[in-house]
NUMAR-649681 format. One line per 5 residues: their letters; for each residue x, y, z of N, C-alpha, C, CB. Coordinates in Angstrom, 2 decimals. Glycine has a CB too. Layout:
# NUMAR-649681
a	X:Y:Z:X:Y:Z:X:Y:Z:X:Y:Z; ...
***
This chain:
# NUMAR-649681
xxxxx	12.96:-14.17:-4.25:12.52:-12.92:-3.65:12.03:-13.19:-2.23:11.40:-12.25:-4.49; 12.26:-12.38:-0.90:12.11:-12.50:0.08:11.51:-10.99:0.79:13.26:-13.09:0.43; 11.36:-11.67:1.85:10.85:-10.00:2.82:12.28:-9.07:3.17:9.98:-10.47:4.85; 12.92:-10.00:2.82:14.62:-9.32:3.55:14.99:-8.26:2.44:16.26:-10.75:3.65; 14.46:-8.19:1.00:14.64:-7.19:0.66:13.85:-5.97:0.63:14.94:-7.44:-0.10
xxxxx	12.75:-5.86:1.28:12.31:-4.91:1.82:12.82:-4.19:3.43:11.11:-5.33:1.72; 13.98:-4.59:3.67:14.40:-4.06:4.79:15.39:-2.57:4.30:15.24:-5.34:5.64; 14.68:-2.00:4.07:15.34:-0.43:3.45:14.34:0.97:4.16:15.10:-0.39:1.28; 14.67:1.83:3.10:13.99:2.76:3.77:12.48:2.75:2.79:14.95:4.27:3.85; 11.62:3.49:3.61:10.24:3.36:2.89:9.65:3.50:1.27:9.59:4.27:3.51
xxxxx	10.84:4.48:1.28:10.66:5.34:-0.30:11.41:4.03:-1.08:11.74:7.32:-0.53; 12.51:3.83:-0.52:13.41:2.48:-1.50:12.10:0.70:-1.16:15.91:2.11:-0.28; 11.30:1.03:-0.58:10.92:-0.79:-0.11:9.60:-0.32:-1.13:10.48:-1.49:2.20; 8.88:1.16:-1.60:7.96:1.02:-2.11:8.49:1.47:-3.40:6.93:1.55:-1.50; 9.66:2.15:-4.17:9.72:1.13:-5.80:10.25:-0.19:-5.32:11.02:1.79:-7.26
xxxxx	10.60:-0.73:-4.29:10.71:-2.39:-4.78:9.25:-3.05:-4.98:11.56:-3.40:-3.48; 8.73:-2.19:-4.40:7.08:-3.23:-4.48:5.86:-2.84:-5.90:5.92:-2.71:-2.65; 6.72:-1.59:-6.23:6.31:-1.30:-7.74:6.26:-2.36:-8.60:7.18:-0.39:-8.41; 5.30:-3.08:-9.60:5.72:-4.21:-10.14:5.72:-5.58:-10.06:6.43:-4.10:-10.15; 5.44:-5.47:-8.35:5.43:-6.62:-7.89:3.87:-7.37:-8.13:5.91:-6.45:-6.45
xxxxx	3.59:-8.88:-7.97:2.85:-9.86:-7.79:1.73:-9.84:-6.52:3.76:-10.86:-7.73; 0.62:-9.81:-6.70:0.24:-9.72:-5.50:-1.26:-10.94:-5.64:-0.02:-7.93:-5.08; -1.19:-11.89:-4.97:-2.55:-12.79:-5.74:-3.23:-12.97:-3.93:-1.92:-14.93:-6.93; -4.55:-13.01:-4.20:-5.41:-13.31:-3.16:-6.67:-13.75:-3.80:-5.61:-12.16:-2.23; -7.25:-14.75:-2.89:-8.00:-15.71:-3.39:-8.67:-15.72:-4.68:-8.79:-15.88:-2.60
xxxxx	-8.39:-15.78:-5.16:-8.59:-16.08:-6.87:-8.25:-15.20:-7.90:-9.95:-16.25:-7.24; -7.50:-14.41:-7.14:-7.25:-12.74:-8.39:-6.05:-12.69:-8.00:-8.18:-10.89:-8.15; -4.99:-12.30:-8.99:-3.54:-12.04:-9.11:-3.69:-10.79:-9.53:-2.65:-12.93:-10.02; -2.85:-9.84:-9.22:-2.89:-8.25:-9.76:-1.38:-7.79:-9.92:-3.72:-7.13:-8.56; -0.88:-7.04:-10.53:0.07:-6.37:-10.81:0.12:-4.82:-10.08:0.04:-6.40:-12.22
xxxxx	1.03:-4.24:-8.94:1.03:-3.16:-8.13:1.50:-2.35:-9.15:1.82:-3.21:-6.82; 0.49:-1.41:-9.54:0.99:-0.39:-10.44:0.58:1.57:-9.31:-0.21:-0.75:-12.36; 0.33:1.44:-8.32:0.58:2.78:-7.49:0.81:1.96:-5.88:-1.05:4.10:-7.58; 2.50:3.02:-4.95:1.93:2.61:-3.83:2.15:4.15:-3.45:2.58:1.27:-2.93; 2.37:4.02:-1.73:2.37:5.04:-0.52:3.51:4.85:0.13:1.23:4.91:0.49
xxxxx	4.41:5.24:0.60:5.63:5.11:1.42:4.91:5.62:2.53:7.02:5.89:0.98; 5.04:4.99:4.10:4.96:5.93:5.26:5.84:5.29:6.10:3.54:6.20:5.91; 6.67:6.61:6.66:7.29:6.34:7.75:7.27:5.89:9.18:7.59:6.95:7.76; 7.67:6.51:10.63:7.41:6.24:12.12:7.72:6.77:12.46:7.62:5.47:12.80; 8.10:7.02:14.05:8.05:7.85:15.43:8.70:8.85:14.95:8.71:7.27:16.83
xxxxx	8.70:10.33:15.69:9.30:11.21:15.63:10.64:11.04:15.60:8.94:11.84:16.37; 11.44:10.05:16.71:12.68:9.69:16.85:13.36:8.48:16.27:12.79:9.65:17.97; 12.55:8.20:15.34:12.74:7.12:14.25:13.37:7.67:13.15:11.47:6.48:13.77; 13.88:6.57:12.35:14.59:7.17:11.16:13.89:7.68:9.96:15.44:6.24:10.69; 12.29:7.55:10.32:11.99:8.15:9.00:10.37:8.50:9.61:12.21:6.94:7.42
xxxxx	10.70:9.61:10.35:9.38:10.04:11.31:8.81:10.64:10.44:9.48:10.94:12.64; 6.92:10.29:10.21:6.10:10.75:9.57:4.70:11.21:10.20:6.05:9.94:8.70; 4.56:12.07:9.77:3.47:12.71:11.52:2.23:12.26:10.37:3.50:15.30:12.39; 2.06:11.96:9.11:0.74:11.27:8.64:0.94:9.62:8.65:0.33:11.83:7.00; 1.94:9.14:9.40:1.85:7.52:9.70:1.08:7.20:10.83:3.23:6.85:9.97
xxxxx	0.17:6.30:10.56:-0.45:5.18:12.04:0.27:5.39:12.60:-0.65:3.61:12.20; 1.60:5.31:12.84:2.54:4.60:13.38:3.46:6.14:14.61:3.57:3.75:11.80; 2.98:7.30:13.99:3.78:8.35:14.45:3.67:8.23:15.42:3.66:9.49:14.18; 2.70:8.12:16.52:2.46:7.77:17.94:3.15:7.01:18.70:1.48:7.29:18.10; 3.32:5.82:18.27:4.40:4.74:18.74:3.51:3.70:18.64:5.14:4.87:20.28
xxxxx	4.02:2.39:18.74:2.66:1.35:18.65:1.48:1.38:19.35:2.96:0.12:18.96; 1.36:0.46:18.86:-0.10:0.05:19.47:-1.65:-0.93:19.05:-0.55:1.26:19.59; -1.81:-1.60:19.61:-2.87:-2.91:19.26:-2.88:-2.55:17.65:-4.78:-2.86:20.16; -3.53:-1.45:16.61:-3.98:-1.32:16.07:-3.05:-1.36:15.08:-4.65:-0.65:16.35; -1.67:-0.34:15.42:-0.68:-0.13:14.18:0.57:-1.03:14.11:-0.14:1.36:14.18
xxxxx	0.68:-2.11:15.36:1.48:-3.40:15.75:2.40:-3.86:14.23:0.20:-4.79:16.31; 1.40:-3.91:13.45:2.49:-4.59:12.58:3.02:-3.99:11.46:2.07:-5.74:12.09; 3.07:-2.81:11.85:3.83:-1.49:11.15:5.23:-1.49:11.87:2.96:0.16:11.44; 5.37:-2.19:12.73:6.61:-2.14:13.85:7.47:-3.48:13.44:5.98:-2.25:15.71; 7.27:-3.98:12.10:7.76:-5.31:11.59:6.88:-6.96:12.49:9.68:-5.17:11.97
xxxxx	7.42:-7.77:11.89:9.18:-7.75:10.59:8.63:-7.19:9.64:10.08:-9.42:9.79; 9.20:-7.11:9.00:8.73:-6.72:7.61:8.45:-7.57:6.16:9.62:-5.87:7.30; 7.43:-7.57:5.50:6.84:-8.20:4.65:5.09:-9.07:4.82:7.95:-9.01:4.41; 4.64:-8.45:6.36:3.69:-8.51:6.95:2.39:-7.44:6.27:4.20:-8.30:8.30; 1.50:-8.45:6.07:0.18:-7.33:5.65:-0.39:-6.40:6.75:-1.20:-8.19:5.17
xxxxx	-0.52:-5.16:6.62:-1.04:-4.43:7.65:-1.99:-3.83:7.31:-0.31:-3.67:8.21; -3.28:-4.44:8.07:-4.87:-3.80:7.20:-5.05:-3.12:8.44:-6.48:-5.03:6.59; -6.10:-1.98:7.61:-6.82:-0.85:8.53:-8.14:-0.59:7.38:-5.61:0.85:8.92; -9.14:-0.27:8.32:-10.29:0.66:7.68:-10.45:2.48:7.32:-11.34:0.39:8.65; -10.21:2.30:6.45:-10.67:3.75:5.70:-11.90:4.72:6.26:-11.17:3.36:4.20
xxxxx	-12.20:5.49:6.99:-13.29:5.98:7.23:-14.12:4.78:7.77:-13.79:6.68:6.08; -13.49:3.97:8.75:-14.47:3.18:9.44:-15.31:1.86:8.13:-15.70:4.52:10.17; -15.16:2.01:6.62:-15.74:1.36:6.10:-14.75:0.12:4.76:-16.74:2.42:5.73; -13.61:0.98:4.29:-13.17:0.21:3.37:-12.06:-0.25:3.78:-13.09:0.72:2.24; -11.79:-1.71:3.55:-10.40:-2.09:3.78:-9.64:-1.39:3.30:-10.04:-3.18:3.43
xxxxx	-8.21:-1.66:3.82:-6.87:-1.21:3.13:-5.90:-1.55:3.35:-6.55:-0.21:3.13; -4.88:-1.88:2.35:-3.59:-3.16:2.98:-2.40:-2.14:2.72:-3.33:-5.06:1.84; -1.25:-2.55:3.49:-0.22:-1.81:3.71:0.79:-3.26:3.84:-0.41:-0.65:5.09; 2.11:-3.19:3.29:3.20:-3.95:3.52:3.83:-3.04:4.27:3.92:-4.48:2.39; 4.57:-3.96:5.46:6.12:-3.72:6.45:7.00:-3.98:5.63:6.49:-4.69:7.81
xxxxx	7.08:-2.39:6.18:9.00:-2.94:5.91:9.91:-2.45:6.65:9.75:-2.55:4.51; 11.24:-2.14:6.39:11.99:-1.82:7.79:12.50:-2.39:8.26:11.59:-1.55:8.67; 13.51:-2.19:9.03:14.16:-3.54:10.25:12.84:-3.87:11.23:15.79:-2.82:11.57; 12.96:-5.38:11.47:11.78:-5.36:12.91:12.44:-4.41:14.03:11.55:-7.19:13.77; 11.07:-4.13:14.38:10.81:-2.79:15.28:10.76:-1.84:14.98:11.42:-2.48:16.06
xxxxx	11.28:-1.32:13.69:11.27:0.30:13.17:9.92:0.17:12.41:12.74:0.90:12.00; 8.98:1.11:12.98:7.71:1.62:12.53:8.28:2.05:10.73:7.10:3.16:13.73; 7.23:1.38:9.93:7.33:1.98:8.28:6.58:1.02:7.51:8.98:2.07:7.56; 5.62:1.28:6.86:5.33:0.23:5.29:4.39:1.21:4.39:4.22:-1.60:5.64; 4.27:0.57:3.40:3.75:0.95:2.05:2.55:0.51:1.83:4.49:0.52:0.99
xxxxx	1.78:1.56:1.73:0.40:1.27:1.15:0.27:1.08:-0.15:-0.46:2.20:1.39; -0.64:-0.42:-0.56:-0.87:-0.83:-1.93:-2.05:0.31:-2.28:-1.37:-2.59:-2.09; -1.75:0.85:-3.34:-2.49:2.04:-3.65:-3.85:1.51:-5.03:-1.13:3.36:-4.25; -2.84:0.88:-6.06:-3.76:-0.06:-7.11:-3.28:-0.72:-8.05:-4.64:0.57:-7.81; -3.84:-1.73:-8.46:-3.08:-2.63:-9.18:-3.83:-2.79:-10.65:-2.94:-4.03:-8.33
xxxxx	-3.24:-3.90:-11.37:-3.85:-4.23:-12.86:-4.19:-5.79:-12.34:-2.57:-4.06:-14.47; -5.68:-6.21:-12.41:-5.81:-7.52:-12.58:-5.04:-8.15:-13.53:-6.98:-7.78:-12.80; -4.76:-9.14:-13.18:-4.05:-10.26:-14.17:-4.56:-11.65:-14.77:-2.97:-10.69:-13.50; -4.97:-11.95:-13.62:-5.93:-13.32:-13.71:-7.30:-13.04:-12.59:-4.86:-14.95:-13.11; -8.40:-14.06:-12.90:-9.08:-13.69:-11.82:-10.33:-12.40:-11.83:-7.96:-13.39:-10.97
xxxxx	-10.39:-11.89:-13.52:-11.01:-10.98:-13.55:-12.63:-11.18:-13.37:-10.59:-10.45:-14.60; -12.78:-12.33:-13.73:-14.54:-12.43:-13.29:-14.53:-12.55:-11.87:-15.50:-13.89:-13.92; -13.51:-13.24:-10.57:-13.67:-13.32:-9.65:-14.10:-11.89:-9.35:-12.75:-13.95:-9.14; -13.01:-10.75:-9.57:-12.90:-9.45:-8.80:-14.21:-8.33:-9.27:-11.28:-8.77:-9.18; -14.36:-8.97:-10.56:-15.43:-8.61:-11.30:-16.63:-8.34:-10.33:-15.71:-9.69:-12.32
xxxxx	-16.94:-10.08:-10.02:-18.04:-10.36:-9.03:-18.14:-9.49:-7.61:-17.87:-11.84:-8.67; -16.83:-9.48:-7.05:-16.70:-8.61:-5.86:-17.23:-7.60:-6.06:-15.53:-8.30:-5.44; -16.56:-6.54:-7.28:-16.63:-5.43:-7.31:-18.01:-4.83:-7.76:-15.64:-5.14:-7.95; -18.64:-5.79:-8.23:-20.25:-5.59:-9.04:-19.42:-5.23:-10.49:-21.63:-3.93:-8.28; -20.97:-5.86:-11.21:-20.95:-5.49:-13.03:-20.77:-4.41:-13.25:-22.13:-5.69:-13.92
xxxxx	-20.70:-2.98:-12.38:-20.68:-1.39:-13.51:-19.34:-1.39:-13.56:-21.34:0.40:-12.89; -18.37:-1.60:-12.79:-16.97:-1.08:-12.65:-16.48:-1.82:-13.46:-16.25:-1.08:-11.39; -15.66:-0.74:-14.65:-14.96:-1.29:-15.44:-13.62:-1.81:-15.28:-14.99:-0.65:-16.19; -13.13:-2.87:-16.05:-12.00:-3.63:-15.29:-10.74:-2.69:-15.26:-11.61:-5.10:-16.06; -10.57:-1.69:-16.23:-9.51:-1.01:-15.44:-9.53:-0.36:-14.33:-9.04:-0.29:-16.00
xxxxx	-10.80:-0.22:-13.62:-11.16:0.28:-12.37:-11.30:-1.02:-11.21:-12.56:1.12:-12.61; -11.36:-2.01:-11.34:-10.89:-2.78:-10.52:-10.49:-3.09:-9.08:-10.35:-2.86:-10.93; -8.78:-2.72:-9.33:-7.77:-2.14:-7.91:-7.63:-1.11:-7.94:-6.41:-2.52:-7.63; -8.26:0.03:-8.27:-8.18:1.42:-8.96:-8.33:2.03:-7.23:-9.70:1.91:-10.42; -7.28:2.32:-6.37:-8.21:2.77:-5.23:-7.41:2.03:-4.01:-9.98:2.24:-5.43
xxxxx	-7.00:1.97:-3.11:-6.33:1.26:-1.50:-7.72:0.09:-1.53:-6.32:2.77:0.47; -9.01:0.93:-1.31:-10.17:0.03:-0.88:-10.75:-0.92:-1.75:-11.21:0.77:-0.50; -10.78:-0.44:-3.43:-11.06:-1.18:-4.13:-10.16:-2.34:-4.50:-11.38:-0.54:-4.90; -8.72:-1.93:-4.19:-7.71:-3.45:-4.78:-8.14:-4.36:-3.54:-5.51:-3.22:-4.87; -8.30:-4.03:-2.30:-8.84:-5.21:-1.33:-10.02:-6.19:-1.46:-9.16:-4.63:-0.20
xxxxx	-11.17:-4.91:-2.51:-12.52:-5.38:-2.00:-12.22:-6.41:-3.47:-14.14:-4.01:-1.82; -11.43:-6.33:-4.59:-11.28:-7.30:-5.68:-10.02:-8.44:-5.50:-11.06:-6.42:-7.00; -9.54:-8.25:-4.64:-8.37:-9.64:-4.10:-9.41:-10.06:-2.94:-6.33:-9.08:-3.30; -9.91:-9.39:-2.38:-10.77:-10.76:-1.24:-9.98:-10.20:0.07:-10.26:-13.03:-1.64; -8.91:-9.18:0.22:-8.49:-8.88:1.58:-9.14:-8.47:2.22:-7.70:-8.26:1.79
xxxxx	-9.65:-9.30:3.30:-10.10:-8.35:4.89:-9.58:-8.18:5.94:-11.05:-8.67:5.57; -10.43:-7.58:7.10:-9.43:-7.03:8.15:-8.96:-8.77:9.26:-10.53:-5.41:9.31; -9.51:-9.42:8.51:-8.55:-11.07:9.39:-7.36:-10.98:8.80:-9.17:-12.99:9.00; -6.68:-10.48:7.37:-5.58:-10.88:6.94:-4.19:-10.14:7.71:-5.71:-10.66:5.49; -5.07:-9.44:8.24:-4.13:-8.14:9.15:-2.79:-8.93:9.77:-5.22:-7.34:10.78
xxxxx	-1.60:-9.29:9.92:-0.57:-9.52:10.14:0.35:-10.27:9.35:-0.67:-9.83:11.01; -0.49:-11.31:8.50:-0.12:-12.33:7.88:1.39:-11.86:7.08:-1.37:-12.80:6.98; 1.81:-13.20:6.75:2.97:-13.35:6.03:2.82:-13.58:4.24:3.66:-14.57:6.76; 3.27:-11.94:3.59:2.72:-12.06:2.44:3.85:-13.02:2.18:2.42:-10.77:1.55; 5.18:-13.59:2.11:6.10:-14.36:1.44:6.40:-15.89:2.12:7.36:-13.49:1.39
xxxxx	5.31:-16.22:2.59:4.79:-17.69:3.19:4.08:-18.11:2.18:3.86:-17.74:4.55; 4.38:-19.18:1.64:3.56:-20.05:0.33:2.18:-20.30:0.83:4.28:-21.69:-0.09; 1.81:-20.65:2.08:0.53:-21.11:2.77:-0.21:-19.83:3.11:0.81:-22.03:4.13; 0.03:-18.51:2.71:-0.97:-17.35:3.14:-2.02:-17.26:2.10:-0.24:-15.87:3.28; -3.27:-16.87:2.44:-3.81:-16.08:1.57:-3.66:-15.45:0.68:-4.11:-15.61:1.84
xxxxx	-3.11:-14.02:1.33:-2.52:-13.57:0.01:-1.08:-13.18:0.23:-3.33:-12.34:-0.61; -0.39:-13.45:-0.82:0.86:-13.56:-1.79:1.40:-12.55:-2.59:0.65:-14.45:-2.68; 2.57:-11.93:-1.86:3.34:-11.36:-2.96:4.65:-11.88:-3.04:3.43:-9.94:-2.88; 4.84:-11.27:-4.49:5.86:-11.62:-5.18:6.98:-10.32:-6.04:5.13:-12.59:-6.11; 7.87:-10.14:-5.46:8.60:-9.00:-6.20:9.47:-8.88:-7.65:9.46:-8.67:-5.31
xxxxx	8.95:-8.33:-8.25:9.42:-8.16:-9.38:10.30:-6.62:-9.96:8.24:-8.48:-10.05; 11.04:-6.36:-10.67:11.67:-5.30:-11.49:10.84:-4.70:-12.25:12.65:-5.70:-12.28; 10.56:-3.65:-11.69:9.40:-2.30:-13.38:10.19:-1.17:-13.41:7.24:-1.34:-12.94; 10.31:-0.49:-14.79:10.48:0.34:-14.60:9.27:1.78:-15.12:11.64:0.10:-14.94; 10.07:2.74:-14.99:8.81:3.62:-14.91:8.26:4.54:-14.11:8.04:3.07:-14.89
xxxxx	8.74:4.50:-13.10:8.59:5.02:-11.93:8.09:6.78:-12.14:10.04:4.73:-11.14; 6.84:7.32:-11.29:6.92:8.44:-11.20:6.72:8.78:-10.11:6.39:8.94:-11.87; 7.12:10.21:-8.89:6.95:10.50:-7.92:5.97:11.17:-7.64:7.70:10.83:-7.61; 5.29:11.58:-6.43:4.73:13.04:-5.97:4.16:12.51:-5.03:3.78:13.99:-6.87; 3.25:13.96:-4.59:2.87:14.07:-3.24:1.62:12.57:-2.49:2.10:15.76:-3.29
xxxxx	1.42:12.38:-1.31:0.36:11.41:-1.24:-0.60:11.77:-1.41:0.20:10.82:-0.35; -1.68:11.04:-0.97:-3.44:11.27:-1.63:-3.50:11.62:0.10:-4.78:9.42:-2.58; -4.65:12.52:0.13:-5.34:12.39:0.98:-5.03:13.02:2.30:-5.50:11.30:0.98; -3.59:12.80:2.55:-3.23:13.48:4.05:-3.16:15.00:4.31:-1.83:13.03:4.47; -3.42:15.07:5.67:-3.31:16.71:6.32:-1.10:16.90:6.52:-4.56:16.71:8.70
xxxxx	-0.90:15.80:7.17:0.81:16.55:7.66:1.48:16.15:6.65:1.76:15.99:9.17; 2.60:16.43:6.35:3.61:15.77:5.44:2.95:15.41:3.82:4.10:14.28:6.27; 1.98:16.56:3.65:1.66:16.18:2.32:2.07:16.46:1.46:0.85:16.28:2.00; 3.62:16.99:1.52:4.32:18.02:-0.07:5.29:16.77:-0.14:5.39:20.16:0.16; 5.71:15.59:0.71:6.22:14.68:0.19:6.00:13.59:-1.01:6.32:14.33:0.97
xxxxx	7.34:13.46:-1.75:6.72:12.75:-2.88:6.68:10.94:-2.62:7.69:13.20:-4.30; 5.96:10.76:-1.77:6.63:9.49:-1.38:5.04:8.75:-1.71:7.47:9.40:0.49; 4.61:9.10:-2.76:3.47:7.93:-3.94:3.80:8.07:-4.87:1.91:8.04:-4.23; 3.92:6.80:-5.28:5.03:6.48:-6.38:4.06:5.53:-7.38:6.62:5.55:-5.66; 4.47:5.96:-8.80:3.44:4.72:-9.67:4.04:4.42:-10.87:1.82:5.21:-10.12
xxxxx	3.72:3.61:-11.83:3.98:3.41:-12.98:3.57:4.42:-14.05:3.55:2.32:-13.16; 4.56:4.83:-14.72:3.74:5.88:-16.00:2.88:5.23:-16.59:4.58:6.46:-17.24; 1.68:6.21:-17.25:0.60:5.23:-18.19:-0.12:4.51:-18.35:0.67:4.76:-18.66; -0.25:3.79:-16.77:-0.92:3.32:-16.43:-2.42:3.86:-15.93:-0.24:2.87:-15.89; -3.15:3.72:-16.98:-4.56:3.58:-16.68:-5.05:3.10:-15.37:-5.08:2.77:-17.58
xxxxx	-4.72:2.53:-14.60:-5.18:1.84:-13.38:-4.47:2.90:-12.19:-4.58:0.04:-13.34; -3.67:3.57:-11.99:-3.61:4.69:-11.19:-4.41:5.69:-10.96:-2.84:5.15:-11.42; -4.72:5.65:-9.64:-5.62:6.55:-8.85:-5.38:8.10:-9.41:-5.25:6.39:-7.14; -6.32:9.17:-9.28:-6.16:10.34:-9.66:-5.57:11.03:-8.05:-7.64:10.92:-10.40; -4.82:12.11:-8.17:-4.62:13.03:-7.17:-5.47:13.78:-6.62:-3.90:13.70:-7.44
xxxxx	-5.70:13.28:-5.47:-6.51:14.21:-4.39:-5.94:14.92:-3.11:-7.52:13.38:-3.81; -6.02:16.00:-2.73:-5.06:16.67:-1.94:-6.21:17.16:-0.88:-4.08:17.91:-2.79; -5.63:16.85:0.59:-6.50:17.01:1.57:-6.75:18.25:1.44:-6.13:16.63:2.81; -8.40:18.33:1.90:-8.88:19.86:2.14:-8.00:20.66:3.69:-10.89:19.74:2.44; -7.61:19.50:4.46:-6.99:20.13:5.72:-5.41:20.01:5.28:-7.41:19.24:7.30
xxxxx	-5.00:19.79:4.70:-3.52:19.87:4.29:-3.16:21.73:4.20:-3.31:18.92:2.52; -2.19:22.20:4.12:-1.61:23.44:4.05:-1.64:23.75:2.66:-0.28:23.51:4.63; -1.19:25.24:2.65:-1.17:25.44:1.19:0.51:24.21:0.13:-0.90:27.62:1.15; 0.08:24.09:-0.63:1.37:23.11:-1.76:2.36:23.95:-1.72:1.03:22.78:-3.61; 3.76:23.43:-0.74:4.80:23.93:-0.49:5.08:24.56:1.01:4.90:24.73:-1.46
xxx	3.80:24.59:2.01:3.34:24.52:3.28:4.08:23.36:3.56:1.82:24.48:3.51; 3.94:22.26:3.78:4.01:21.44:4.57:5.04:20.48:3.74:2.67:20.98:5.02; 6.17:19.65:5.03:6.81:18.49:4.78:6.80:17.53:4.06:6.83:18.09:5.39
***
């Protein structure tokens, strides 16, 4: 498995990452929800709720490839959050890790996360799968399919797949491009921006 098969379009690179392996310093997790986002208006898959809609820049750089690069940002100024490239290099696009199933590593993430949170709550969350793998905003470019990184993914086959709209955004929020495993207990609940349009309003 390589980064070269994430060179597709966003919606196709995030079920490839459905399933997949993801280990950082002492916790391995299983990606059971992500986020597809696209780039520029004049890009092939322009998304006016991507970092990236603007065109680059210091901050959204490695949304612009290659692809298979971690791309962290802060949540409201406070919680991490990791995103994989994908795309041809230079085309703005990656997938936000949305939440995973610990695998190994559960007292590590345990510890991160404090004693109340129960372990299916974990990676339950963009901010919480970071704050229980150990990702911070230093990991920001790295090479998840380099044996010597931090953190490590690994792609695997799931099936299962369900679609719908994303969490959280104002533009482009009637797209179904968050994608998760059925049944899974460890998937985030649906939250729909208060500034988003009415459901069936918007792109």
């Amino acid at each position: 498995m390589s980064a070269g098969q994430l060179v597709v379009d966003p919606v196709e690179a995030a079920h490839r990452l459905l399933g997949a392996t993801l280990t950082g310093r002492g916790v391995r997790g299983v990606i059971v929800e992500v986020e597809a986002y696209g780039g520029v208006p004049d890009g092939p898959w322009p998304d006016a709720a991507a970092h990236s809609y603007r065109g680059p820049s210091g901050r959204n750089a490695v949304m612009f490839g290659p692809p298979g690069r971690l791309y962290t940002y802060r949540s409201h100024g406070i919680h991490v959050c990791a995103n994989v490239s994908c795309g041809p290099d230079g085309t703005a696009a990656a997938v936000l890790l949305r939440a995973a199933v610990v695998t190994e590593g559960v007292d590590v993430a345990q510890a991160r996360r404090g004693p109340a949170v129960r372990t299916v709550g974990l990676a339950r969350g963009p901010g919480n799968l970071c704050s229980a793998l150990g990702i911070t905003m230093a990991d920001n470019g790295i090479d998840l399919f380099d044996a010597d990184s931090p953190v490590r993914l690994a792609l695997n086959a799931a099936d299962g797949a369900v679609a719908g709209p994303r969490v959280g955004v104002s533009q482009a929020a009637d797209r179904p491009w968050r994608l998760w495993l059925a049944g899974r207990p460890e998937v985030s609940a649906y939250r729909r921006s208060p500034r988003a349009p009415a459901p069936g309003a918007s792109d």
